[in-house]
C-alpha positions as CSV (number, residue, x, y, z in Angstrom):
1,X,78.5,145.2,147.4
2,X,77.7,142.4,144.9
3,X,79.5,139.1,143.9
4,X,80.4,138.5,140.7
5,X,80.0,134.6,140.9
6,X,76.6,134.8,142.2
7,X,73.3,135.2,140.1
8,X,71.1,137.6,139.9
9,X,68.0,136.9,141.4
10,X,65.1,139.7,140.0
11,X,62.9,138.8,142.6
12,X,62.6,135.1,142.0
13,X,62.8,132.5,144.5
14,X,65.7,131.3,143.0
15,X,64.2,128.0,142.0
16,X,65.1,127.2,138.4
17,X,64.3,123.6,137.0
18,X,67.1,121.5,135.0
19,X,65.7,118.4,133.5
20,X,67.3,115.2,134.3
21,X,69.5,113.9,131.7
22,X,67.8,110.3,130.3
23,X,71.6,108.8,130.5
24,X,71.4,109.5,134.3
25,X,67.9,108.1,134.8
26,X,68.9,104.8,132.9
27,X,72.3,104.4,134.7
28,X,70.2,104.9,138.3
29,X,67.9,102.2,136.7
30,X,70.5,99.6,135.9
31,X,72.4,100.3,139.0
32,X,69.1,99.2,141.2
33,X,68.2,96.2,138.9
34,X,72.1,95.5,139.4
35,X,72.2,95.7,143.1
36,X,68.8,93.7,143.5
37,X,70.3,90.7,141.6
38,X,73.5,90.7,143.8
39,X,71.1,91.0,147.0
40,X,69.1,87.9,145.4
41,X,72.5,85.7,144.6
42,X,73.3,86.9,147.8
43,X,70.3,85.6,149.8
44,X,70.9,82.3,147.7
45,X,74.1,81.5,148.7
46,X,73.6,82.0,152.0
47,X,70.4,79.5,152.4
48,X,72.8,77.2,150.6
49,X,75.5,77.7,152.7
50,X,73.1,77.4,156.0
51,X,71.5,74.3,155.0
């Protein structure tokens, strides 16, 4: 019995390769510089509000 929806194998361990698109490596990039500014505004509003 075989599934239609699955791929044939021929003896490979199933391990095929798909690049990363560029767009999704930038977007990851911006999203970390992104988050690292807010931690850093973050950081200086609290020392302003604690002192």
């Amino acid at each position: 019995m075989s599934d239609d929806l699955l791929p044939d194998t021929d003896g490979q361990d199933g391990k095929t390769e798909v690049p990363t698109p560029f767009s999704f490596k930038l977007m990851i990039v911006l999203t970390v510089i992104y988050l690292g500014w807010r931690l850093i505004e973050g950081i200086v509003w609290l020392v302003q509000r604690l002192t």
